[in-house]
MDAnalysis code that builds the backbone (N, CA, C; Angstrom):
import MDAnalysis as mda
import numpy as np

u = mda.Universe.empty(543, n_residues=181, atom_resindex=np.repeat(np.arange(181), 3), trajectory=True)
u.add_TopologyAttr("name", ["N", "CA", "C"] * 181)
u.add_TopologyAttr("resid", np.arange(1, 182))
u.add_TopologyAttr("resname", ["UNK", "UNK", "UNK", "UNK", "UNK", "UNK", "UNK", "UNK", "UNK", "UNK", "UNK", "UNK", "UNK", "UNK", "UNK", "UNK", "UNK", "UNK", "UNK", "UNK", "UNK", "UNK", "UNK", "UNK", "UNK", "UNK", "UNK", "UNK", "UNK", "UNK", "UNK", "UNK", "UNK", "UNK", "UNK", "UNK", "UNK", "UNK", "UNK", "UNK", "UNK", "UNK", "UNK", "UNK", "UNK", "UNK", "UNK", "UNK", "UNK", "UNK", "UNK", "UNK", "UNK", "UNK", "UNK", "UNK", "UNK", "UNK", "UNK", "UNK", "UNK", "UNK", "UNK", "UNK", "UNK", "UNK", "UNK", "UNK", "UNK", "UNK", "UNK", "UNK", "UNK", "UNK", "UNK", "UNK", "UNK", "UNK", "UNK", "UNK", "UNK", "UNK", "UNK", "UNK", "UNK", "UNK", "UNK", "UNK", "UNK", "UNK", "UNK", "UNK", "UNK", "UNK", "UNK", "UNK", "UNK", "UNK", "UNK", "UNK", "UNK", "UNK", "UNK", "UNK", "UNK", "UNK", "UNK", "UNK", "UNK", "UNK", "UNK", "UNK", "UNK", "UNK", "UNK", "UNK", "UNK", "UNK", "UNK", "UNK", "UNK", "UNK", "UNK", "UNK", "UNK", "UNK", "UNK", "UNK", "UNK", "UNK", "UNK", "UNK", "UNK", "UNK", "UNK", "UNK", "UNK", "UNK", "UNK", "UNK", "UNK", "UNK", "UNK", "UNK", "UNK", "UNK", "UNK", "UNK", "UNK", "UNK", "UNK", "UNK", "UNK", "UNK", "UNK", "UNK", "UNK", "UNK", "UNK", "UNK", "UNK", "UNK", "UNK", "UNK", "UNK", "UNK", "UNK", "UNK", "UNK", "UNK", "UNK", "UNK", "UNK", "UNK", "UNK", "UNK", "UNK", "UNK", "UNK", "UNK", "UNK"])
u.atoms.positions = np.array([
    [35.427, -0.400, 33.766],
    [34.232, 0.041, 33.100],
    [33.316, 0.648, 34.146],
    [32.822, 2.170, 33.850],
    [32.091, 2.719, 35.101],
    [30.795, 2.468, 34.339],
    [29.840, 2.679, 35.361],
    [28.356, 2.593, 34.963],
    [27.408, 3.437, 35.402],
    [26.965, 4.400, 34.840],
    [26.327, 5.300, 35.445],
    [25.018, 5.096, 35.643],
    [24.606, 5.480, 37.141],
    [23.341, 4.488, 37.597],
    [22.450, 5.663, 37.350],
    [22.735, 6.982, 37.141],
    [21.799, 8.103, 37.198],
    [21.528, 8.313, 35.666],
    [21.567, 7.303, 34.944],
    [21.101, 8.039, 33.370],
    [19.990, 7.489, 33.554],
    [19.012, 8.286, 32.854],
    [17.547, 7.581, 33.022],
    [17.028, 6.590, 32.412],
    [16.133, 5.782, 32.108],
    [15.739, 4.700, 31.546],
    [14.000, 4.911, 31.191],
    [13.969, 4.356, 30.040],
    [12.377, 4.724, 29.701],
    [11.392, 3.802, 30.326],
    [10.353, 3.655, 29.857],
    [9.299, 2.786, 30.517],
    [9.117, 1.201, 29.978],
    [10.096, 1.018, 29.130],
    [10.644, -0.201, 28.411],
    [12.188, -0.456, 29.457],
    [12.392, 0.033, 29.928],
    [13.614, -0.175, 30.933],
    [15.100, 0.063, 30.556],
    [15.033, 0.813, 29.139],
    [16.242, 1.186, 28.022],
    [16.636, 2.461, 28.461],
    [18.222, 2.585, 28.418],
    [18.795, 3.876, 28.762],
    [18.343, 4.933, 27.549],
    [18.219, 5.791, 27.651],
    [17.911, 6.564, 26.746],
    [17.945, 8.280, 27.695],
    [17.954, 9.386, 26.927],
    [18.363, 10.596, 26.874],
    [17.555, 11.408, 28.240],
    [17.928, 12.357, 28.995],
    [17.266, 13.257, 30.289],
    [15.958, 13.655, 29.349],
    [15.092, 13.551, 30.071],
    [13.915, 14.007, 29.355],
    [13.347, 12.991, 28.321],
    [13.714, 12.289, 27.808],
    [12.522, 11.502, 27.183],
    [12.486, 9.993, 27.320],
    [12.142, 9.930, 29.630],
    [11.560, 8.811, 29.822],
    [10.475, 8.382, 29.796],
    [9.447, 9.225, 29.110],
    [8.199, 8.910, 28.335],
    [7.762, 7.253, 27.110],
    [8.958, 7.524, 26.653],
    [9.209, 6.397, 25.791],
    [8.420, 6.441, 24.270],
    [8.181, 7.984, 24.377],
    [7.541, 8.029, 23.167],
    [8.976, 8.728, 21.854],
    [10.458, 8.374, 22.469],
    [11.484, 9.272, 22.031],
    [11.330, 10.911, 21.921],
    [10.175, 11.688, 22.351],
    [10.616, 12.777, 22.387],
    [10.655, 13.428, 23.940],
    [11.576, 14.453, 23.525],
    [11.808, 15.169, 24.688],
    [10.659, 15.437, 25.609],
    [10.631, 15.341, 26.783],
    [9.437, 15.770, 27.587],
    [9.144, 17.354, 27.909],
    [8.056, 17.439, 27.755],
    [7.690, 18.798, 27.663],
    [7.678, 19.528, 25.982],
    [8.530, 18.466, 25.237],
    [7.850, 19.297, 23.705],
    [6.644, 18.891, 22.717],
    [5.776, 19.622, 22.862],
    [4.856, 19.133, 22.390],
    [4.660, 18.706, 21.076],
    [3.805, 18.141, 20.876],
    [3.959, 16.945, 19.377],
    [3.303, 17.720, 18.505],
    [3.570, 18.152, 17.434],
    [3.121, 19.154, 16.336],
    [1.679, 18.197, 15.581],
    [0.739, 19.019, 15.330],
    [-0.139, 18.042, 14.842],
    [0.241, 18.090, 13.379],
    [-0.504, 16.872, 12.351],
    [-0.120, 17.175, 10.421],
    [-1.325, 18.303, 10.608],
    [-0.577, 19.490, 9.969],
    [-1.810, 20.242, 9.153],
    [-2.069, 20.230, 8.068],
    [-2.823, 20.764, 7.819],
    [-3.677, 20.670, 6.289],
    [-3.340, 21.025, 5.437],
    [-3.336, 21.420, 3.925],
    [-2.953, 21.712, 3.060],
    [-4.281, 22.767, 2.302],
    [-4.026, 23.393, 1.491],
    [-5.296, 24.587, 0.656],
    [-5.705, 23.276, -0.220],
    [-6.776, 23.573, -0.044],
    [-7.941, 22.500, -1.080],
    [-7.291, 22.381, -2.502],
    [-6.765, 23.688, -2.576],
    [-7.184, 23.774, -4.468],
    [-5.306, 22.526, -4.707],
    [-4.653, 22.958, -3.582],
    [-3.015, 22.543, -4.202],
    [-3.061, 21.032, -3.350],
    [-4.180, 20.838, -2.809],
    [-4.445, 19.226, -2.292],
    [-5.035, 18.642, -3.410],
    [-5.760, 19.280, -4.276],
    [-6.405, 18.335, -5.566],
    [-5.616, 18.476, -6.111],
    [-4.565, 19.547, -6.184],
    [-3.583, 18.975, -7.438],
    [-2.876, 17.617, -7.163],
    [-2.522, 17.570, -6.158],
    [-1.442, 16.544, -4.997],
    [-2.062, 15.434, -5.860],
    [-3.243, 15.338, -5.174],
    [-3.996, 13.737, -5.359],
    [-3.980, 13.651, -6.652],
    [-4.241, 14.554, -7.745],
    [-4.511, 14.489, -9.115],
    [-3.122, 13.942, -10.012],
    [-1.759, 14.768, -9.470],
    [-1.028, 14.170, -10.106],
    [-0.048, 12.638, -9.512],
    [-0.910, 12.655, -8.085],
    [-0.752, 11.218, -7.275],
    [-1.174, 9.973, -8.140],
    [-1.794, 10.743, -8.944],
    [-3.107, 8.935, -9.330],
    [-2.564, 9.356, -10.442],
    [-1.251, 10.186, -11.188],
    [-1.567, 9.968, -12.766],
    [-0.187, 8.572, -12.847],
    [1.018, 9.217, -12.161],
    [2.658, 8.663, -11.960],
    [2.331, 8.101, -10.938],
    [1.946, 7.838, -9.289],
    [1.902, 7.693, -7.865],
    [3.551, 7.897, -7.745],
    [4.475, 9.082, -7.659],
    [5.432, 9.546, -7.410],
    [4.980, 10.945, -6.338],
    [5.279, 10.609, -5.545],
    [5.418, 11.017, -4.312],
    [6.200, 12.696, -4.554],
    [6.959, 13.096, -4.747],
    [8.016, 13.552, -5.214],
    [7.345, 14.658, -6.305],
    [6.796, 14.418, -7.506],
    [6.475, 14.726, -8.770],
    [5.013, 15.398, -8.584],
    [4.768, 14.839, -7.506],
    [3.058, 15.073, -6.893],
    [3.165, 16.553, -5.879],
    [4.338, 16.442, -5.002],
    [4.262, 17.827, -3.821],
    [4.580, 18.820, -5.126],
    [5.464, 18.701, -6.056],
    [5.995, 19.518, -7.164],
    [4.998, 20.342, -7.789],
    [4.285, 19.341, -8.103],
    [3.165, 19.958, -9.261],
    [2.177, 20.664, -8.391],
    [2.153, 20.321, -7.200],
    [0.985, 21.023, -6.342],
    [1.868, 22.690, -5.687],
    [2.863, 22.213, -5.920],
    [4.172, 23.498, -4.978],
    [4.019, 23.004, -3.449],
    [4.116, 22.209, -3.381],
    [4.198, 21.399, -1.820],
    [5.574, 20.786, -1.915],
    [6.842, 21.165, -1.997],
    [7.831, 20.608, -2.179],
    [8.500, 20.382, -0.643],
    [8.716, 21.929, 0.042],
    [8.955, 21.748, 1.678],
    [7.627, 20.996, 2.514],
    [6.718, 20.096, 1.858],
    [6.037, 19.329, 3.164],
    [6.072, 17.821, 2.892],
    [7.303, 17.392, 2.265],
    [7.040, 15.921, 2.422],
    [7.236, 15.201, 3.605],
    [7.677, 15.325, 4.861],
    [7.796, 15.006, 5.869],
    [6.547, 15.299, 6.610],
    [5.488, 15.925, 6.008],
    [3.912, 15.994, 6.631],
    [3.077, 14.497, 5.835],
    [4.059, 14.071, 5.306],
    [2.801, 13.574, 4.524],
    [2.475, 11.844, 5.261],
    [3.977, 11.360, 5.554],
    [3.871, 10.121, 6.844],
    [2.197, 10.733, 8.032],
    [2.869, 11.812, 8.825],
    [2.266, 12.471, 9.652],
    [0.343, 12.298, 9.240],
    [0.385, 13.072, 8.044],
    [-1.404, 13.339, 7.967],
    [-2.081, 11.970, 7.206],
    [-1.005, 11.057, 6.457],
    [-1.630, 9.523, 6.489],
    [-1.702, 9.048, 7.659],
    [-1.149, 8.936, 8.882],
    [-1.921, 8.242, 10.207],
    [-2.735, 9.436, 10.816],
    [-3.007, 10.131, 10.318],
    [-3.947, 11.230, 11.446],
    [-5.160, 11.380, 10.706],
    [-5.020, 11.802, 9.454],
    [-6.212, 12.222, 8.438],
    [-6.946, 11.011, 8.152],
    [-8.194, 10.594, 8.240],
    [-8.177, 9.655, 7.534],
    [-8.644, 9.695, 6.565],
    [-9.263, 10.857, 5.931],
    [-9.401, 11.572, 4.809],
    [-8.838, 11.343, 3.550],
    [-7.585, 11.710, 4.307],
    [-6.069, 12.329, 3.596],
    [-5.449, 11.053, 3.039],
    [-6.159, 9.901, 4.112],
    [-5.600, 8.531, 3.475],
    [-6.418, 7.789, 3.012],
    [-7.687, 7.926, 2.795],
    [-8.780, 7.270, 1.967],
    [-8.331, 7.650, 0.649],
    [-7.964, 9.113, 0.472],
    [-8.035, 10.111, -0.922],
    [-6.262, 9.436, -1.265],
    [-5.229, 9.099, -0.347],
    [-4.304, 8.979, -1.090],
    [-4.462, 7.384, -1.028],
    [-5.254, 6.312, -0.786],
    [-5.158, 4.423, -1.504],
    [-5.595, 5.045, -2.323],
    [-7.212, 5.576, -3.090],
    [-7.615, 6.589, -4.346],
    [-6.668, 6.978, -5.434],
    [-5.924, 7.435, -5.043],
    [-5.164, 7.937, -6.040],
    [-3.998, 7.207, -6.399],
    [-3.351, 6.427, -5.419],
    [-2.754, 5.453, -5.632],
    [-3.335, 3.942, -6.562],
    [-4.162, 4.060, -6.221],
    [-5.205, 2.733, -7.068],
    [-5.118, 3.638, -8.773],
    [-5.453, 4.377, -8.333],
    [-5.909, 4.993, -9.839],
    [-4.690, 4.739, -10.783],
    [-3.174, 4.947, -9.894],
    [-2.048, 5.421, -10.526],
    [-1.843, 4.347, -11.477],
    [-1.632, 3.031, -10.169],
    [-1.306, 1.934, -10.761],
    [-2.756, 1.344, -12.030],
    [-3.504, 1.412, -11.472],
    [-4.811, 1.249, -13.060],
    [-4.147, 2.094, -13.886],
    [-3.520, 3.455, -14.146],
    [-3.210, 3.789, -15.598],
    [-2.239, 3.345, -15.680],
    [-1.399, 2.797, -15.086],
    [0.002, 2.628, -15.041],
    [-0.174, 0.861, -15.973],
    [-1.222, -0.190, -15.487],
    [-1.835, -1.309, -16.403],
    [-1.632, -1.126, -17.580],
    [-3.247, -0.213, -17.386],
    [-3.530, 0.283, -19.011],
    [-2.483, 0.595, -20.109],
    [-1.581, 1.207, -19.617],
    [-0.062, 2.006, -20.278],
    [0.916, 0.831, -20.488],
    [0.471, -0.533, -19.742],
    [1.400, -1.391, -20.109],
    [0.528, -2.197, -21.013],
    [-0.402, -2.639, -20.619],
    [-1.099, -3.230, -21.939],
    [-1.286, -2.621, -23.121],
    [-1.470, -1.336, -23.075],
    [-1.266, -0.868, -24.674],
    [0.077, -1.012, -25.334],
    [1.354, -1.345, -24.904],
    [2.873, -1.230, -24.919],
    [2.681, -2.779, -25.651],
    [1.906, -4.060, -25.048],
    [2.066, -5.328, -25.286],
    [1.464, -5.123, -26.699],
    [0.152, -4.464, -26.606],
    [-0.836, -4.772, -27.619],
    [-0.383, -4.209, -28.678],
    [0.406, -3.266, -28.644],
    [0.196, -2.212, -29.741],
    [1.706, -1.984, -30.464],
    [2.867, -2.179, -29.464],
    [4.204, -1.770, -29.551],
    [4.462, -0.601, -29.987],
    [5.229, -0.599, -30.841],
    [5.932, 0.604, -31.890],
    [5.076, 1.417, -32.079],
    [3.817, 0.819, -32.945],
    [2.517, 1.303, -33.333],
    [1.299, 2.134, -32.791],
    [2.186, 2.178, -31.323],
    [0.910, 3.317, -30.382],
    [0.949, 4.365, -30.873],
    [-0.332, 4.989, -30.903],
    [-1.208, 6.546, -31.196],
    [-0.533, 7.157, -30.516],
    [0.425, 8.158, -30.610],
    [0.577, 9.495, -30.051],
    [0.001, 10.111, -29.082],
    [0.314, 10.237, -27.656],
    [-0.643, 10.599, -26.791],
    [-0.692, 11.979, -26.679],
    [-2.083, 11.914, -26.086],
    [-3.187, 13.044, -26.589],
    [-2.601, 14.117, -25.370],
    [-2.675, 13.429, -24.147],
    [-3.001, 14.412, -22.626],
    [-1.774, 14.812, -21.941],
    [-1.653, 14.747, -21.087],
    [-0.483, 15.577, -20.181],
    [-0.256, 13.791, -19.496],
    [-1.455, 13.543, -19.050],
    [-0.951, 12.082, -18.489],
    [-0.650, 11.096, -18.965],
    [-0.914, 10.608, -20.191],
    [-0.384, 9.664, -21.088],
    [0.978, 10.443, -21.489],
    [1.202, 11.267, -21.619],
    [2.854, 11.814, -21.457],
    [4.004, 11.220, -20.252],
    [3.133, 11.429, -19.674],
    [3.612, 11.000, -18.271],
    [4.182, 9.564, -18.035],
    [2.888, 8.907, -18.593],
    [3.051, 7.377, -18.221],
    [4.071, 6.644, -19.751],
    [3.931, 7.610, -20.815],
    [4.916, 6.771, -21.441],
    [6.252, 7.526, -20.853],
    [6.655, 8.211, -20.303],
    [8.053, 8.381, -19.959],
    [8.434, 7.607, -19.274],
    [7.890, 6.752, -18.045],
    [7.981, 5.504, -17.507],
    [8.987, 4.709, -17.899],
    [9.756, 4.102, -17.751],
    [10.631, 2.945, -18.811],
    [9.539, 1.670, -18.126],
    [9.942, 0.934, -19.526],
    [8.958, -0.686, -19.300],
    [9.475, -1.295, -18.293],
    [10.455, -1.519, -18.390],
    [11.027, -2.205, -17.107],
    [11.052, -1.023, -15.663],
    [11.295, -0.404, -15.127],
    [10.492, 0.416, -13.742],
    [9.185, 0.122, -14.136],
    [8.163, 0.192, -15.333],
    [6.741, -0.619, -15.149],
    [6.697, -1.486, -14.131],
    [6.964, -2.084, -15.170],
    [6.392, -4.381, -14.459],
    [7.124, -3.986, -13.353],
    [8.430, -3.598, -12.704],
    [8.587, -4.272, -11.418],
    [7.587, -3.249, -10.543],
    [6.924, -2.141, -10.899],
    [6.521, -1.416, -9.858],
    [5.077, -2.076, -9.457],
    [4.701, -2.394, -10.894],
    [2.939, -3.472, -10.734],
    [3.304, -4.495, -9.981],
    [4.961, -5.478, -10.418],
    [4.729, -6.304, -9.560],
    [4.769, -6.669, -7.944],
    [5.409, -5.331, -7.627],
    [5.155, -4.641, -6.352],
    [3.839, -4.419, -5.833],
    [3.419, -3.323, -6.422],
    [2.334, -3.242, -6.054],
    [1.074, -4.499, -6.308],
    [1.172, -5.360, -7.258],
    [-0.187, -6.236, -7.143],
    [0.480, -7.445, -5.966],
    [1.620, -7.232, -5.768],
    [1.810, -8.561, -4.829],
    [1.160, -7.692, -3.368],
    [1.514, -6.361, -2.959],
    [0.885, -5.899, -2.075],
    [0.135, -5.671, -1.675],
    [-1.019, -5.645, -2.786],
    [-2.607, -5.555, -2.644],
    [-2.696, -6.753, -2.273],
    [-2.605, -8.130, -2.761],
    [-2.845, -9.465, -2.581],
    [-2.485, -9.855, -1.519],
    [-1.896, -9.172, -1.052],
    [-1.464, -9.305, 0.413],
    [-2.314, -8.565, 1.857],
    [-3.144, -7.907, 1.032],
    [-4.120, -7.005, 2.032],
    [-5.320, -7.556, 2.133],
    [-5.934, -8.084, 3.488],
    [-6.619, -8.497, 3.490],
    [-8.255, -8.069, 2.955],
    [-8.268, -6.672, 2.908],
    [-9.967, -5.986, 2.128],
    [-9.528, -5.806, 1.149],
    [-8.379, -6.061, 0.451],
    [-8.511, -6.645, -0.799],
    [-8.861, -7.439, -1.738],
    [-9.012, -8.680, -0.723],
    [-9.480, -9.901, -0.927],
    [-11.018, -9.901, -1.286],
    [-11.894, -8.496, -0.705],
    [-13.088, -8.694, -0.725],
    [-13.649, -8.944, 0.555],
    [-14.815, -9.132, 0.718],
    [-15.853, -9.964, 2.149],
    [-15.225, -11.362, 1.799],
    [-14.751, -11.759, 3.498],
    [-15.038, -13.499, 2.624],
    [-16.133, -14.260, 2.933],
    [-16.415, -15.188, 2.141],
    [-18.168, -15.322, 2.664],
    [-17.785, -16.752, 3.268],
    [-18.955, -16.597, 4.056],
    [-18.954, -17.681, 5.231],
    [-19.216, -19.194, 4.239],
    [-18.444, -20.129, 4.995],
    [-18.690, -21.545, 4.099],
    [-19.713, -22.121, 5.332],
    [-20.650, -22.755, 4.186],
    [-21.538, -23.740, 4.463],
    [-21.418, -24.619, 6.113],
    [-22.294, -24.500, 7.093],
    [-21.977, -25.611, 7.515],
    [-22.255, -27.072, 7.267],
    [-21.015, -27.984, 7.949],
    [-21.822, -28.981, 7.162],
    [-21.880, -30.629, 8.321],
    [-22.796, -31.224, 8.202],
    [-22.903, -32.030, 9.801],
    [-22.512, -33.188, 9.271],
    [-21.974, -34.041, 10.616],
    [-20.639, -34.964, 10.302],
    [-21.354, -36.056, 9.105],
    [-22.597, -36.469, 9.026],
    [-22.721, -37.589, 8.133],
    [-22.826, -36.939, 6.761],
    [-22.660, -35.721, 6.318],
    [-22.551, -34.975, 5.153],
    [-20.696, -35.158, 4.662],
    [-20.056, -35.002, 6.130],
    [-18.607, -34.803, 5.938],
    [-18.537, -36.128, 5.230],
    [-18.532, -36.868, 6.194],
    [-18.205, -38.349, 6.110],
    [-18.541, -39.078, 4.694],
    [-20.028, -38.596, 4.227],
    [-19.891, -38.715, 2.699],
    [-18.491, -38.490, 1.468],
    [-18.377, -37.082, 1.677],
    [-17.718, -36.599, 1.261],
    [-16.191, -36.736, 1.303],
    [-15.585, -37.226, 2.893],
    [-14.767, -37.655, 2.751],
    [-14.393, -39.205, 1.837],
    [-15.306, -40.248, 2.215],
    [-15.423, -41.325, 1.595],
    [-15.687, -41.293, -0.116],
    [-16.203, -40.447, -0.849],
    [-16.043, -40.356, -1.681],
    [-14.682, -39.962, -2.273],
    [-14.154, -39.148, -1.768],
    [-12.827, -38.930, -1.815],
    [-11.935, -39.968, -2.130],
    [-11.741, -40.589, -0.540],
    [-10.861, -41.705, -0.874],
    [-11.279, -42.987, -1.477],
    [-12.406, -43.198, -1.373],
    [-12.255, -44.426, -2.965],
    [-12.607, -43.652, -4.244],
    [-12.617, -42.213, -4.905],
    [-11.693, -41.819, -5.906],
    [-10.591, -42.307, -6.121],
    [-9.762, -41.469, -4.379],
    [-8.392, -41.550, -4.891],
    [-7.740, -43.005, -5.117],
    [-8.300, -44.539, -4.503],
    [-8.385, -45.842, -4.262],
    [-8.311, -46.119, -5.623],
    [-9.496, -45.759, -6.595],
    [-9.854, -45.951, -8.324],
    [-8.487, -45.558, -8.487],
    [-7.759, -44.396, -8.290],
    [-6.727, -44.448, -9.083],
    [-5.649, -44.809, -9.072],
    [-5.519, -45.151, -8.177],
    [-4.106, -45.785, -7.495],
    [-4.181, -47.316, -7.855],
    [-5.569, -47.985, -8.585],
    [-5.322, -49.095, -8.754],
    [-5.888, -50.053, -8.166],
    [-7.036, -49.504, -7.100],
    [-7.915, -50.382, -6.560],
    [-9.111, -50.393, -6.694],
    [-9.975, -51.336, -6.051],
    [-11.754, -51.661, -6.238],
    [-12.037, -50.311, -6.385],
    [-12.077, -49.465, -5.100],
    [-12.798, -48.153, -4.737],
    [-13.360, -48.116, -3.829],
])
């Protein structure tokens, strides 16, 4: 087994390719393309039909952004714009995407005929891709911490307050288990 001592190694100490011992994996000397922007008018479409489906896919389409989905990783960590406006539209999606299931519970068979382009939309959905996509998504929000809200500071409280409180406790729990208290 030969070992070649001249391949280079990155700044993590891993063999890796001539030219990109930077360790950022690209070649050295090519410069890093920045996300550019998109025309206002086919960025509101983006976001608009982002928040009706949140399909990724269905969204570059309707805007004619079909060759830039590989910008769109890119200008969510750069823009922060771009990523305020797409949680926005994503929030929105999944709120109609609710609504569209609670009317399904409430109403069944018996739903009104929808009126818009987006209630078109959201009943093409199947029920089942519904619920698992909410339950995706609400387990993921719940999982984010400014989701949660501010959390507000608890009370302090000084030890002969605790000590109350603990003692009340356990001769509760004493009462129930069957003793004085």
């Amino acid at each position: 087994m030969s070992i070649n001592p001249h391949r280079p190694r990155n700044r993590r100490g891993r063999f890796c390719r001539p030219g990109e011992e930077d360790g950022t994996g690209e070649r050295a000397g090519k410069p890093c393309r920045p996300a550019k922007g998109w025309p206002k008018a086919k960025e509101k479409i983006f976001f608009r039909e982002l928040g009706i489906v949140c399909d990724l896919g269905l969204a570059l389409k309707a805007a004619g952004l079909e060759g830039e989905a590989d910008e769109v990783p890119e200008r969510l960590k750069a823009d922060a714009e771009f990523l305020a406006k797409w949680n926005a539209a994503i929030a929105a999606g999944y709120a109609l995407l609710d609504l569209e299931m609670l009317g399904r519970v409430r109403f069944g068979d018996k739903r009104p005929e929808p009126k818009t382009a987006a209630e078109k939309k959201l009943r093409a959905v199947p029920t089942a891709v519904a619920l698992q996509l909410l339950k995706h998504y609400h387990a993921r929000i719940k999982g984010r911490p400014e989701a949660a809200g501010v959390p507000q500071p608890r009370p302090l409280l000084n030890a002969r307050e605790i000590r109350k409180r603990l003692d009340a406790k356990l001769s509760d729990f004493n009462r129930r288990m069957g003793g004085e208290g």
